[in-house]
C-alpha positions as a Python dict, from the first residue, in 0.01 Angstrom:
ca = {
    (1, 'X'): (0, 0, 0),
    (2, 'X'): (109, 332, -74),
    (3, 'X'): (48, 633, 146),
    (4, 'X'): (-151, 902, -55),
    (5, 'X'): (-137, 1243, 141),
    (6, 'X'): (-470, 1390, -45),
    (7, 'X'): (-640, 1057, 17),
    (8, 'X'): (-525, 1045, 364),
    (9, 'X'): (-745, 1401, 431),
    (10, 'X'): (-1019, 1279, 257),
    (11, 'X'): (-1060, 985, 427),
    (12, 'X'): (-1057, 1204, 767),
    (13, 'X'): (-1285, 1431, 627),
    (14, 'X'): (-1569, 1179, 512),
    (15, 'X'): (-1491, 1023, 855),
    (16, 'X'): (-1621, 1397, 1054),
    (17, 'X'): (-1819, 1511, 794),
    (18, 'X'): (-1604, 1856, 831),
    (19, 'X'): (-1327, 1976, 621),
    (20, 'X'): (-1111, 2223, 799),
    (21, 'X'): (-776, 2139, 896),
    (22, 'X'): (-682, 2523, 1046),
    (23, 'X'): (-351, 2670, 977),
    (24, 'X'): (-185, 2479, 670),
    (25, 'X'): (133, 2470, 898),
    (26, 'X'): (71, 2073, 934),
    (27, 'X'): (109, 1978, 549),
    (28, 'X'): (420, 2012, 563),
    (29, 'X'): (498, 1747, 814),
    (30, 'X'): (250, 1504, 677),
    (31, 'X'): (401, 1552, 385),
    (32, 'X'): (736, 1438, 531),
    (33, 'X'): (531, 1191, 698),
    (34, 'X'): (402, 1020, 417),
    (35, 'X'): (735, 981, 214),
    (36, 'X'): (893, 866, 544),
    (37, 'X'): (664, 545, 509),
    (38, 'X'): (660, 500, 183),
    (39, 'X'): (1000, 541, 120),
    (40, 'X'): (1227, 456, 425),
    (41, 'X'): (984, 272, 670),
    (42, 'X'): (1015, -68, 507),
    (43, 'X'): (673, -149, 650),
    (44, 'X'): (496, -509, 685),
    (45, 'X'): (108, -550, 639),
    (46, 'X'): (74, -514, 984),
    (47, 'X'): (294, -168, 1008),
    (48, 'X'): (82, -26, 682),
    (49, 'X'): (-270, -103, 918),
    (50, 'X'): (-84, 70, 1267),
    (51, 'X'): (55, 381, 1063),
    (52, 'X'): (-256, 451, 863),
    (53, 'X'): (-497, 448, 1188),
    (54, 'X'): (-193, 659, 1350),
    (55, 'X'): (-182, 910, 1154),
    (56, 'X'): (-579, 924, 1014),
    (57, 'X'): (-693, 965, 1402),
    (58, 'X'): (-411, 1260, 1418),
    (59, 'X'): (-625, 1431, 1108),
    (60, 'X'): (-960, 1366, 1272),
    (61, 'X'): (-902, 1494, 1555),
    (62, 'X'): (-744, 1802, 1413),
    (63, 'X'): (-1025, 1850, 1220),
    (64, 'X'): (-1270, 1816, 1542),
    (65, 'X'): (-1017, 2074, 1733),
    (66, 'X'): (-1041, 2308, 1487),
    (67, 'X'): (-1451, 2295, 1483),
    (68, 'X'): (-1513, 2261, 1848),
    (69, 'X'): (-1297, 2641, 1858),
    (70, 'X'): (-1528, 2776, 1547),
    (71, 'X'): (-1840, 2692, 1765),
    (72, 'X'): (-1674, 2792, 2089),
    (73, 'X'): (-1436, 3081, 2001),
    (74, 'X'): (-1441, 3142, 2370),
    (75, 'X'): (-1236, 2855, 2476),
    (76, 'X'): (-934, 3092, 2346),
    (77, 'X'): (-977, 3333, 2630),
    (78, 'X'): (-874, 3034, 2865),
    (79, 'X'): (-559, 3064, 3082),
    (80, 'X'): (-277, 2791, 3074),
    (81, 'X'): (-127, 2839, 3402),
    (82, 'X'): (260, 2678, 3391),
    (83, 'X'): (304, 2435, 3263),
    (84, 'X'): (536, 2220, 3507),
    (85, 'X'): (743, 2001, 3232),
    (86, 'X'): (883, 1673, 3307),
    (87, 'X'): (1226, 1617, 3061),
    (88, 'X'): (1558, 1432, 3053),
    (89, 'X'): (1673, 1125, 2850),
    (90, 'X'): (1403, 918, 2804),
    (91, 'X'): (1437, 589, 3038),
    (92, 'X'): (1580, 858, 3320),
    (93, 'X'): (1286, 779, 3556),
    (94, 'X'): (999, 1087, 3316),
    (95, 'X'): (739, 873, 3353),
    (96, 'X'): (736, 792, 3741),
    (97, 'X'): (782, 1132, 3790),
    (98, 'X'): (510, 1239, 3621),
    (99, 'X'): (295, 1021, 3695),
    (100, 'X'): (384, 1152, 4102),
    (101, 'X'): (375, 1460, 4008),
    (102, 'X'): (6, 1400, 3836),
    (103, 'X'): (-101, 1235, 4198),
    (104, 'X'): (-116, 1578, 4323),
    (105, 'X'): (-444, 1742, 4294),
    (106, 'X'): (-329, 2085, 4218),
    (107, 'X'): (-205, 2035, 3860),
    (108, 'X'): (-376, 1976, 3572),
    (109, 'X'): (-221, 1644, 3347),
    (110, 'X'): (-271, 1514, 2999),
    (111, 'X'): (-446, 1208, 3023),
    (112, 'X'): (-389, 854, 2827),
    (113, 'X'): (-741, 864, 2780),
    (114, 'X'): (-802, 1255, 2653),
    (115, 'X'): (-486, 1231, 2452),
    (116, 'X'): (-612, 987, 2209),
    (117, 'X'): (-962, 1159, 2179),
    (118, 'X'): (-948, 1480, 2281),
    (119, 'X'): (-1306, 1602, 2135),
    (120, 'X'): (-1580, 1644, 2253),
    (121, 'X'): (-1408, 1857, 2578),
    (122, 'X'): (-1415, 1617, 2903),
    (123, 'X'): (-1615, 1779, 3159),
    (124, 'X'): (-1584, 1774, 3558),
    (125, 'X'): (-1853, 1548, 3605),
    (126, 'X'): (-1792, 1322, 3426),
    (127, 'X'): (-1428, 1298, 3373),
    (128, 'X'): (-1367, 947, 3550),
    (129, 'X'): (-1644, 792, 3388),
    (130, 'X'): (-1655, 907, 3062),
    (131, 'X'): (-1688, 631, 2805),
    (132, 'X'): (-1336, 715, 2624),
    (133, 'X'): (-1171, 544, 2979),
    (134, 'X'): (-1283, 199, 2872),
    (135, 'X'): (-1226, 240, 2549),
    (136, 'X'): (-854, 343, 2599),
    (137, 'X'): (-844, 7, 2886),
    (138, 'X'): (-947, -165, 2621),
    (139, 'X'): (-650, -70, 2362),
    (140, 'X'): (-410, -141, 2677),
    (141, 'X'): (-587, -489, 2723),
    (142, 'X'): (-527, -561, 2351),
    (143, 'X'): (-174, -424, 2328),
    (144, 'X'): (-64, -618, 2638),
    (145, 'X'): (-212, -949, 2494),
    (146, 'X'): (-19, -879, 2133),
    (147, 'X'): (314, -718, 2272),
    (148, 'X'): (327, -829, 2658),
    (149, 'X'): (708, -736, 2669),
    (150, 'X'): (595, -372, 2648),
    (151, 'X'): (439, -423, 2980),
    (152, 'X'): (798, -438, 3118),
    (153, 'X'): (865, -149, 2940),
    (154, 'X'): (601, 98, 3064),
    (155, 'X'): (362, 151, 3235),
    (156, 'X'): (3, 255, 3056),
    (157, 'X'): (-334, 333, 3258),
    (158, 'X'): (-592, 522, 3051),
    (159, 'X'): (-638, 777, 3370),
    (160, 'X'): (-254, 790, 3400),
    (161, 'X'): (-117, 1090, 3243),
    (162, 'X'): (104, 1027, 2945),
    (163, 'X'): (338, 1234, 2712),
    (164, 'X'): (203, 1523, 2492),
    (165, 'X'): (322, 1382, 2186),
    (166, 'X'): (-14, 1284, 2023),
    (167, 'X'): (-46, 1661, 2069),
    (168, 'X'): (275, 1725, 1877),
    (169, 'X'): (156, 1478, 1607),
    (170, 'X'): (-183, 1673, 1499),
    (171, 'X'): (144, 1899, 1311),
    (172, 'X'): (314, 1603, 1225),
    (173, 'X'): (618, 1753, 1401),
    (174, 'X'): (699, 1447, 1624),
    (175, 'X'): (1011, 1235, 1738),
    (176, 'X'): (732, 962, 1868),
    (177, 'X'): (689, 872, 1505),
    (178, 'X'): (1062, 789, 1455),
    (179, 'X'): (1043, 586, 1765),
    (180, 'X'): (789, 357, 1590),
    (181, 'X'): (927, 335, 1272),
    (182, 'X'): (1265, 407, 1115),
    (183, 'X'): (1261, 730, 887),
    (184, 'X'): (1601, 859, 904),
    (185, 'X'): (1450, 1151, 622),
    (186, 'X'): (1185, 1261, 838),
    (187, 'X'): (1415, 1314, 1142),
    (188, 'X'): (1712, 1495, 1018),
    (189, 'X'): (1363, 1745, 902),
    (190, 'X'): (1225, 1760, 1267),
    (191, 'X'): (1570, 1780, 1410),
    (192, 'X'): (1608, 2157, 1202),
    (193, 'X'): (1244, 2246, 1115),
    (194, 'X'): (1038, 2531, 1299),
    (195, 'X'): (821, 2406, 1580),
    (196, 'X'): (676, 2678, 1701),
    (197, 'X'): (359, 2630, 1586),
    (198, 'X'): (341, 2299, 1686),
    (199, 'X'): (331, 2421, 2038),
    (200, 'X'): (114, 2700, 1952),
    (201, 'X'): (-162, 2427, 1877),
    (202, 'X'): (-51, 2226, 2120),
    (203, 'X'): (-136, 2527, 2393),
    (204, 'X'): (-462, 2508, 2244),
    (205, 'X'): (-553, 2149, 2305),
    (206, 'X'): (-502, 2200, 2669),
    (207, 'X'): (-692, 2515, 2675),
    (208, 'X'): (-992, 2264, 2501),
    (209, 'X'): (-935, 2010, 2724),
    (210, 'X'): (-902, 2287, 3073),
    (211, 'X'): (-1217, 2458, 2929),
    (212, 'X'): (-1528, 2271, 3143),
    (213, 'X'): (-1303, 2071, 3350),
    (214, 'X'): (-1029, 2215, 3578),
    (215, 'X'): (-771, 2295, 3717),
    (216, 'X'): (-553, 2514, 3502),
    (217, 'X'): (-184, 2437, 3646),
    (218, 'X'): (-78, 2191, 3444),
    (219, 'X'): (198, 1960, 3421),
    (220, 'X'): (325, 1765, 3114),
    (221, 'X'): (590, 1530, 2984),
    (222, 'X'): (800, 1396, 2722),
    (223, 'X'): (1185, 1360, 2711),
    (224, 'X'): (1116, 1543, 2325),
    (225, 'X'): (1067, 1914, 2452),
    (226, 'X'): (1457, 1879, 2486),
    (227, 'X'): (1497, 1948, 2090),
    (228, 'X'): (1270, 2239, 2106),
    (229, 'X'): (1287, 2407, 2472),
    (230, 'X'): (1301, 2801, 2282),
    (231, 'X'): (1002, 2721, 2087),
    (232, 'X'): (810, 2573, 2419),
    (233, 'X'): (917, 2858, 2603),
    (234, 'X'): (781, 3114, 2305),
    (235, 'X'): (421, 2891, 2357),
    (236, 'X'): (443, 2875, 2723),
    (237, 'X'): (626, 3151, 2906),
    (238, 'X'): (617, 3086, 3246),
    (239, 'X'): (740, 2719, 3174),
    (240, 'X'): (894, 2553, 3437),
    (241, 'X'): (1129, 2210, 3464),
    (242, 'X'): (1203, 1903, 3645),
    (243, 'X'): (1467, 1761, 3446),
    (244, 'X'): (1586, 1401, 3527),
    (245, 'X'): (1917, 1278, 3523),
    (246, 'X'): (2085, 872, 3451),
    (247, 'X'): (2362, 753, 3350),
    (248, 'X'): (2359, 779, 2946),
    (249, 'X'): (2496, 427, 2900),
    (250, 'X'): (2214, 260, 3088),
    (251, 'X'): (1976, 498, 2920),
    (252, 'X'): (2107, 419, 2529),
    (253, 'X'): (2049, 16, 2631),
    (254, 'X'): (1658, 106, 2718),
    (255, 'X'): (1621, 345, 2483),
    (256, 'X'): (1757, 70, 2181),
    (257, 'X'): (1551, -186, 2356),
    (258, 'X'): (1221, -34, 2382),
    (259, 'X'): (1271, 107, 1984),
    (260, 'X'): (1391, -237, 1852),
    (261, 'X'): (1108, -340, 2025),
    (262, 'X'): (822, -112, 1927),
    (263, 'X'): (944, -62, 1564),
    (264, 'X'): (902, -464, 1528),
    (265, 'X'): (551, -404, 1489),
    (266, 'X'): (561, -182, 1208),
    (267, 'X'): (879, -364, 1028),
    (268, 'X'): (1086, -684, 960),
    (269, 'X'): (1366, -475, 909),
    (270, 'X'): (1640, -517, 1242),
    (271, 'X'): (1969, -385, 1244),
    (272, 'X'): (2023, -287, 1651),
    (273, 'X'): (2414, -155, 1525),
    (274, 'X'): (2224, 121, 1307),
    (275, 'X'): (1974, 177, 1540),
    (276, 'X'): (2284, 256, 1866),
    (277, 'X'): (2459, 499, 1637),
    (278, 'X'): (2112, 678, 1557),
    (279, 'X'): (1989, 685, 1858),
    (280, 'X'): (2332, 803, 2044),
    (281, 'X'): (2339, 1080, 1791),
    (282, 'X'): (1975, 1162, 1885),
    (283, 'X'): (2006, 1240, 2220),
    (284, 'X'): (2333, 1374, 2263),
    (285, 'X'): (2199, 1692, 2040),
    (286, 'X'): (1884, 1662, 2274),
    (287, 'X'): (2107, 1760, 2518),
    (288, 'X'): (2325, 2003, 2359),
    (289, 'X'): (2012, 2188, 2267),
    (290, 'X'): (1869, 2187, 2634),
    (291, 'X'): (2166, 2259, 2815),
    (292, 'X'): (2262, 2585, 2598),
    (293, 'X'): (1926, 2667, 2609),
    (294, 'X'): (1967, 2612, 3028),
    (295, 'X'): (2268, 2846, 3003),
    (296, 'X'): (2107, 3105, 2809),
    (297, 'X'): (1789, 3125, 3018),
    (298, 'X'): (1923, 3061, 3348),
    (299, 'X'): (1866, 2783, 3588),
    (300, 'X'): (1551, 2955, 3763),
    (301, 'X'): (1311, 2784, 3596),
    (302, 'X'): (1456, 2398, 3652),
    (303, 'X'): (1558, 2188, 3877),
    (304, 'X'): (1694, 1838, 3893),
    (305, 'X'): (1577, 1518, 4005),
    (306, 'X'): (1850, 1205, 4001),
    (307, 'X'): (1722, 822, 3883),
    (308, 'X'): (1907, 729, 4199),
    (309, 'X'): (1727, 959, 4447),
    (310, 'X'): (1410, 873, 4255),
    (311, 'X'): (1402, 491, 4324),
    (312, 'X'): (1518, 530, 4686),
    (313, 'X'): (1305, 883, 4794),
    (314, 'X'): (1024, 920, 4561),
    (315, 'X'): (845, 1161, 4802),
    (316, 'X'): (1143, 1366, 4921),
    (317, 'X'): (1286, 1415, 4605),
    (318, 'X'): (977, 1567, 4460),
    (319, 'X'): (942, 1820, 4752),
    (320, 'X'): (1284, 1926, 4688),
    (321, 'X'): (1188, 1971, 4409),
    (322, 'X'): (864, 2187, 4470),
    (323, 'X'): (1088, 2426, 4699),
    (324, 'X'): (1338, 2451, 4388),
    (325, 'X'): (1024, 2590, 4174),
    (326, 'X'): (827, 2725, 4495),
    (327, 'X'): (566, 2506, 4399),
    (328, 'X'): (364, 2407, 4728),
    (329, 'X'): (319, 2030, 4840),
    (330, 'X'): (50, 2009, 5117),
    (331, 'X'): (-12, 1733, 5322),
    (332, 'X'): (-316, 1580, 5105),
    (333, 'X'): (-60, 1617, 4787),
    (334, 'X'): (179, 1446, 4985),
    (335, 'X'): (-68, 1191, 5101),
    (336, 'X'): (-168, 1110, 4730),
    (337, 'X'): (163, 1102, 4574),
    (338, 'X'): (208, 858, 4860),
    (339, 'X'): (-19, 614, 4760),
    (340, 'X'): (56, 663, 4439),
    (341, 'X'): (431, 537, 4498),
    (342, 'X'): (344, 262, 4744),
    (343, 'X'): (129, 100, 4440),
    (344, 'X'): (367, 134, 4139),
    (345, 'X'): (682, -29, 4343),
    (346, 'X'): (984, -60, 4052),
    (347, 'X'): (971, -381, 3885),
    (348, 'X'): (620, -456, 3991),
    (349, 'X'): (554, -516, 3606),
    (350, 'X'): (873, -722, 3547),
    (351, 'X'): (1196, -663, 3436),
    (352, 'X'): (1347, -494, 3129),
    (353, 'X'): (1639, -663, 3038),
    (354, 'X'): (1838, -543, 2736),
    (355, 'X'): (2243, -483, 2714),
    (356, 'X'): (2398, -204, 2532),
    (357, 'X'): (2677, -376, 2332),
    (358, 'X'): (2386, -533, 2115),
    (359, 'X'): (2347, -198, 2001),
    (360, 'X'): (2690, -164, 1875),
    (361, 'X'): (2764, 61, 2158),
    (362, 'X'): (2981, 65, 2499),
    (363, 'X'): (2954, 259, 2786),
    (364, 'X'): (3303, 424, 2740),
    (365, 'X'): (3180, 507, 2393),
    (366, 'X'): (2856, 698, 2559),
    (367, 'X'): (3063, 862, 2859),
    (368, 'X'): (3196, 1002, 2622),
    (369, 'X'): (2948, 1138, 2363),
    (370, 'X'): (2783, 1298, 2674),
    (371, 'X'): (3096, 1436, 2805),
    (372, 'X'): (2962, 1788, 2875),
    (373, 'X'): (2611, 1645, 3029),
    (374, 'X'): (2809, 1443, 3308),
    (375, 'X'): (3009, 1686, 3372),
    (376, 'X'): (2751, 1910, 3469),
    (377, 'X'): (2499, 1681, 3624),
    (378, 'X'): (2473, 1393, 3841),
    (379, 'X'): (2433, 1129, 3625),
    (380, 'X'): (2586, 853, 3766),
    (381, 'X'): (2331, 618, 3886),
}
């Protein structure tokens, strides 16, 4: 099958019934998206099916975005207060953090369950029992019976919160979609194209979703903001960061693992070697870019949280934390955030095993890629 950009937008629109994408700022990067698969992808039957529902739900609900703000033009006079982003490497410990962080009832996170479908607006009421939950629990339930080594991996709850990339991808300006399939042509694009308005529309998806059901502090997460941090900041002002912090060479192993891993759906095509020296190059400019962009700004608006001190001090390394930002953590937070930790022990989901050399890479060969990074952070454990 060969991905037809025109037929692509068609097929969203007879889906809605509506026909207005907004700004034409996304063509370009389905565009890119479409030659990615078609040319680079090397995808099965299987990979064809995931990448066309992929990216046809990313048009439709672009399209319903765009319509819910003609009929409610007022939902742009709402206030995103923060937000509080979670970054670092992936595999650094992001997604405990978050989901901690999203334990306490003062912020405001992107749900698993709201990201996929983020139309019509949730509402208060009816925002634990609204009929999208069971739908996402049942996407979990199938993609634990047809990949159950991702359950090792991460973890997935359709009320847990989960990174904004689905935002991201309604622009097509995404590194999740290289992490599912290889497209070498489509990242060295993202890596130098303008993303600004990806987070312009991405500040209005949480301004939909804030609208009729509150609060307004929110807090996000995905180790991808790293590439981008100027244009976030342009979006989102008053941006601040917890930024986590592992030792690269334990992170590159995960990161290769979980990719192999994931991209095996889409593709026969394995070659780990290729996939190490792409990935290592990845992240090391990830880096680059958010530590000059650290310097530049000034360290006011982060503050770091260590894998180590994460495992062993959950709670007291997130109210460091909170001082760091003068964010306030009350009693009930902590109380929450508690429970929260006491029922998502590490390794209650089994182990991730994986070993860097299959990747082509050592850890003396990391250590020093990410010279500057360990140098300036503790990164050890």
């Amino acid at each position: 099958m060969t991905f037809i950009v025109d037929e692509l937008e068609e097929g969203a629109r007879v889906a809605t019934g509506l026909d207005d994408f907004g700004s034409p700022y996304y063509r370009e990067g389905l565009e890119r998206t479409v030659d990615a698969l078609n040319n680079e992808a090397d995808l099965s039957e299987m990979g064809t099916v995931i990448q066309h529902a992929t990216i046809s739900n990313a048009l439709i609900q672009r399209l319903r975005i765009v319509e819910t703000y003609r009929q409610h033009p007022e939902i742009d006079d709402e206030v995103v207060g923060g937000p509080v982003f979670v970054i670092g490497l992936p595999r650094t410990g992001t997604t405990a953090l978050s989901q901690l962080v999203a334990s306490d009832p003062q912020f405001r996170s992107l749900r698993m369950w709201e990201s996929q479908a983020c139309t019509p607006p949730p509402e208060a009421s009816s925002q634990h029992d609204d009929p999208r939950i069971a739908q996402a629990a049942e996407s979990i339930a199938m993609m634990d019976s047809m990949f159950p080594r991702m359950r090792t991996m991460m973890n997935s709850e359709p009320e847990a919160p989960t990174e904004c990339q689905d935002l991201m991808g309604m622009s097509f300006r995404t590194f999740h979609f290289d992490g599912v399939v290889r497209a070498p042509g489509y990242l060295a694009w993202l890596m130098q194209c303008d993303m600004r308005e990806t987070y312009a529309f991405h500040r209005q998806v949480l301004k939909l979703l804030q609208w009729h059901c509150p609060p307004t502090l929110w807090h996000l997460k995905t180790p991808v903001h790293m590439f981008s941090l100027g244009a976030l900041v342009e979006a989102y002002p008053e941006a601040k960061f917890l930024w986590c912090h592992r030792d690269p060479a334990k992170v590159l192993g995960s990161v290769c693992s979980l990719i192999r891993y994931v991209r095996s759906w889409s593709s026969d095509r394995d070659d780990p070697h290729e996939l190490g020296a792409e990935q290592l190059q990845c992240w090391v400019e990830a880096v680059r870019r958010a530590m000059n962009f650290r310097k530049r700004f000034g360290d006011d608006r982060f503050t770091d949280v260590s894998f180590a001190d994460l495992n062993t001090d959950p709670i007291g390394a997130l109210e460091n934390s909170y001082d760091r930002l003068d964010l306030t953590f009350t009693d009930e937070a902590r109380r929450l955030v508690q429970e929260w930790a006491d029922g998502h022990r590490p390794g209650a989901r089994g182990e991730h095993t994986y070993e860097l050399t299959d990747y082509g890479l050592t850890p003396e060969q990391v250590h020093e890629a990410f010279a500057d990074y360990l140098a300036s952070y503790d990164a050890t454990a």
